[in-house]
Residue, then its C-alpha position, 0 to 999 in steps of 0.5 A: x521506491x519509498x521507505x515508511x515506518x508503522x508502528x506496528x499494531x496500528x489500526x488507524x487509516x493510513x494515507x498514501x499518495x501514489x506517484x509516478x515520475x514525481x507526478x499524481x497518478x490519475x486514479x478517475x476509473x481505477x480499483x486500487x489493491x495492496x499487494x503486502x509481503x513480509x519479511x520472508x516473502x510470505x504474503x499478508x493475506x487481508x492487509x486491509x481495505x483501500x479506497x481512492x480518496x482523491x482521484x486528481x491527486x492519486x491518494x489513497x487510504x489503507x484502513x489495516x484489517x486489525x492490529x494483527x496487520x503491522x507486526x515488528x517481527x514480520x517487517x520490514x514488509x514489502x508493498x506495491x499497489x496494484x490498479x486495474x483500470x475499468x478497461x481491465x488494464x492492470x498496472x502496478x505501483x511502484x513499477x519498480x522494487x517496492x516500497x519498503x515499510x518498517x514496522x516499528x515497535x511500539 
């Protein structure tokens, strides 16, 4: 679990890397996704796009949906990226409690 803070109303693309025991994850043949909750759980609907920027190194990109994304009255938000294999094989980072992102006001 990892902790970020996000300015809420941010609309510029957002990089993470995802790791697993300390290690890159391979992401060669992997459709990344964002599953974001709010605060009371609710689900953000269209977080925004991801894309797999370098596969070796397990890095992606978010680009938010819109400024409506990142709200501070609706964090702290709870994330996990959910990968799907070619294979159809679908795993889930973080495997664990989720990552937290505090949405800081402007």
């Amino acid at each position: 679990m990892a902790n970020y803070d996000i300015v809420a109303g941010t609309t510029a693309d957002l990089q993470f890397q995802l790791l697993e025991s300390g290690s890159p994850i391979n992401l060669l043949n992997v459709t990344v996704s964002l599953l974001l909750n709010d605060r009371t759980g609710a689900t953000v609907t269209s977080p925004g796009t991801v894309a797999v920027e370098d596969e070796d190194e397990g890095e992606v990109t978010l680009t938010p949906t819109d400024a409506n994304v990142f709200d501070a009255a609706k964090g702290p938000y709870q994330a996990r990226w959910k990968l799907t294999a070619a294979s159809g094989k679908i795993s889930y980072v973080p495997s664990s409690n989720r990552d937290v992102w505090n949405i800081i006001g402007t």
